[in-house]
C-alpha positions in Angstrom: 12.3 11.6 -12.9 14.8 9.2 -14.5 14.0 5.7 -15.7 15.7 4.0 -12.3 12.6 6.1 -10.5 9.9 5.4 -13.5 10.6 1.7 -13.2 10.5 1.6 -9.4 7.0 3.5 -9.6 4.1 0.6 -8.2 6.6 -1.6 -6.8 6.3 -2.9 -3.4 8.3 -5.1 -1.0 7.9 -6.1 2.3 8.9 -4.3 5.4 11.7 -5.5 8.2 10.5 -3.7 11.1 8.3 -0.8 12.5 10.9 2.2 11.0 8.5 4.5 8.9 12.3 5.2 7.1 14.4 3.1 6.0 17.2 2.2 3.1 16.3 -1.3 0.8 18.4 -2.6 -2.0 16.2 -2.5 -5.1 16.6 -3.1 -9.0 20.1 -2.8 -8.3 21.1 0.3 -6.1 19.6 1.4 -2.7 17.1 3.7 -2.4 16.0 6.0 1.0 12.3 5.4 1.7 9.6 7.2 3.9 6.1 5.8 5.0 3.9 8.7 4.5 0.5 6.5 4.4 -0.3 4.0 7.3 1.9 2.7 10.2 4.2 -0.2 9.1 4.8 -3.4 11.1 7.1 -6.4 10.5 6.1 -7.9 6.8 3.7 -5.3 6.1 3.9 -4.6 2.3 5.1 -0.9 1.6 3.9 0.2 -2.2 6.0 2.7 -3.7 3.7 5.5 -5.2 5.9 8.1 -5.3 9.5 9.4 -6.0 11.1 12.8 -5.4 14.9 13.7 -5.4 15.6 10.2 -5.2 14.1 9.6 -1.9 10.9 6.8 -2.5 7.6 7.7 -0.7 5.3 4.7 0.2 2.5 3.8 1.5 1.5 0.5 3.9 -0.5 -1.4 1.6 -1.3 -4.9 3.0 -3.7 -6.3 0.3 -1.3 -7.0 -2.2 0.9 -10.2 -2.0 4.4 -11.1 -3.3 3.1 -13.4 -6.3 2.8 -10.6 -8.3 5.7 -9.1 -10.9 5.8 -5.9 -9.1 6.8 -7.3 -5.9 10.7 -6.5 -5.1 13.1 -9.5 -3.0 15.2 -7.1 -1.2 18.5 -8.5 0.1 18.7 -9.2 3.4 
């Protein structure tokens, strides 16, 4: 794991659509994600709890909110 993947570990943002994959521009590249862990709808919050070969796996976590320092603003 390299620091890009360390530092994206716990991060969350929120989600566009219903696609359990998708591609989001975070901390300054973009990164392929999967939804392994609920179903996603439009502005659910997807956490990022785990990385491997570069591809982010997260999980639909609706409790947490975007005031918060871990919360990612991805580009539009």
């Amino acid at each position: 794991m390299d620091y890009f993947d360390h530092k994206l570990l716990g991060k969350y943002f929120r989600s566009k659509g219903t696609q359990i994959r998708g591609v989001v521009f975070a901390l300054g590249r973009y990164i392929e994600y999967v939804v392994i862990e609920g179903e996603p709808n439009v502005d659910s919050m997807l956490e990022v709890f785990a990385i491997e070969n570069g591809k982010a796996f997260v999980r639909v976590n609706d409790y947490l909110i975007e005031e918060s320092e871990d919360y990612i603003e991805i580009r539009k």
